[in-house]
C-alpha positions in Angstrom: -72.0 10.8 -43.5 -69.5 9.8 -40.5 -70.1 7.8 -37.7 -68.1 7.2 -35.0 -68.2 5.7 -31.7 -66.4 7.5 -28.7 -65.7 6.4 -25.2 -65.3 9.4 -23.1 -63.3 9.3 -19.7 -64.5 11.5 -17.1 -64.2 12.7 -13.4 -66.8 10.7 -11.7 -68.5 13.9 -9.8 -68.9 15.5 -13.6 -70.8 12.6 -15.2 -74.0 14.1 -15.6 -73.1 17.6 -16.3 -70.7 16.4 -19.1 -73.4 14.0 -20.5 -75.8 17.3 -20.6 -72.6 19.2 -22.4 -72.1 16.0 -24.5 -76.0 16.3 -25.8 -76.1 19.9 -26.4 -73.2 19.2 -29.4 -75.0 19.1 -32.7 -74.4 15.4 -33.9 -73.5 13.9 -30.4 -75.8 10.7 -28.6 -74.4 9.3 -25.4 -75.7 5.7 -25.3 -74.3 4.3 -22.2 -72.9 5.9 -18.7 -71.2 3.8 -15.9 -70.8 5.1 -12.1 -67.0 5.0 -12.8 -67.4 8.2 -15.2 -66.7 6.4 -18.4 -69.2 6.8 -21.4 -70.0 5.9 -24.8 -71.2 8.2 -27.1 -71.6 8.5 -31.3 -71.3 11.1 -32.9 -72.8 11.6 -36.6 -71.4 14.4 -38.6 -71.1 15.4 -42.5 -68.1 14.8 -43.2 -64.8 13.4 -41.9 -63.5 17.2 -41.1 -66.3 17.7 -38.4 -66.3 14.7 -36.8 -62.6 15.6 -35.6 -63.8 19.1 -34.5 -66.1 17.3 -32.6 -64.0 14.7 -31.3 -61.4 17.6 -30.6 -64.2 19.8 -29.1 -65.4 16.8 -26.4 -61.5 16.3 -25.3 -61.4 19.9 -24.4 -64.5 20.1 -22.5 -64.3 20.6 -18.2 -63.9 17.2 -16.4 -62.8 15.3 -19.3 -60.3 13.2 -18.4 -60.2 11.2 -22.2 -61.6 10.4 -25.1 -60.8 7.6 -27.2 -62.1 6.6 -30.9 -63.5 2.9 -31.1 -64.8 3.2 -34.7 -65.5 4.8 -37.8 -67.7 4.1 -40.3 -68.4 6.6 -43.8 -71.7 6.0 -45.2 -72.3 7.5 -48.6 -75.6 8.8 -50.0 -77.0 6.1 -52.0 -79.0 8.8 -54.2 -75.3 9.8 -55.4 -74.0 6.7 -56.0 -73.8 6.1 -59.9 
């Protein structure tokens, strides 16, 4: 599994629309919003392909003025570890 954390940039006015876009993306939690627009956000996915479809997928979406990466972390399945 991949997690990442994601600070999103956004037109002030479109904050809490694009938080309710954000949430309606399989795999996406926005954690923290600020007046300014700016948000943080994780998003947990399968594998290291999705999580840059949905990183791509956020920077595309109306009002949107950023996003930016600030970590990722791979966890592996402990049942198939050896």
């Amino acid at each position: 599994m991949d997690i990442s954390s994601v600070i999103v940039s956004a037109k002030p006015e479109q904050g809490a629309h694009l938080k309710s876009l954000l949430e309606a993306v399989h795999g996406v939690e926005v954690h923290v919003t600020a007046d300014d627009g700016r948000m943080i956000a994780t998003i947990e996915a399968e594998s290291e392909k999705d999580t840059v479809k949905t990183f791509e997928l956020i920077g595309q979406m109306p009002g949107v003025l950023a996003v930016s990466m600030a970590y990722h972390q791979v966890e592996t399945n402990p049942d198939e570890e050896a």
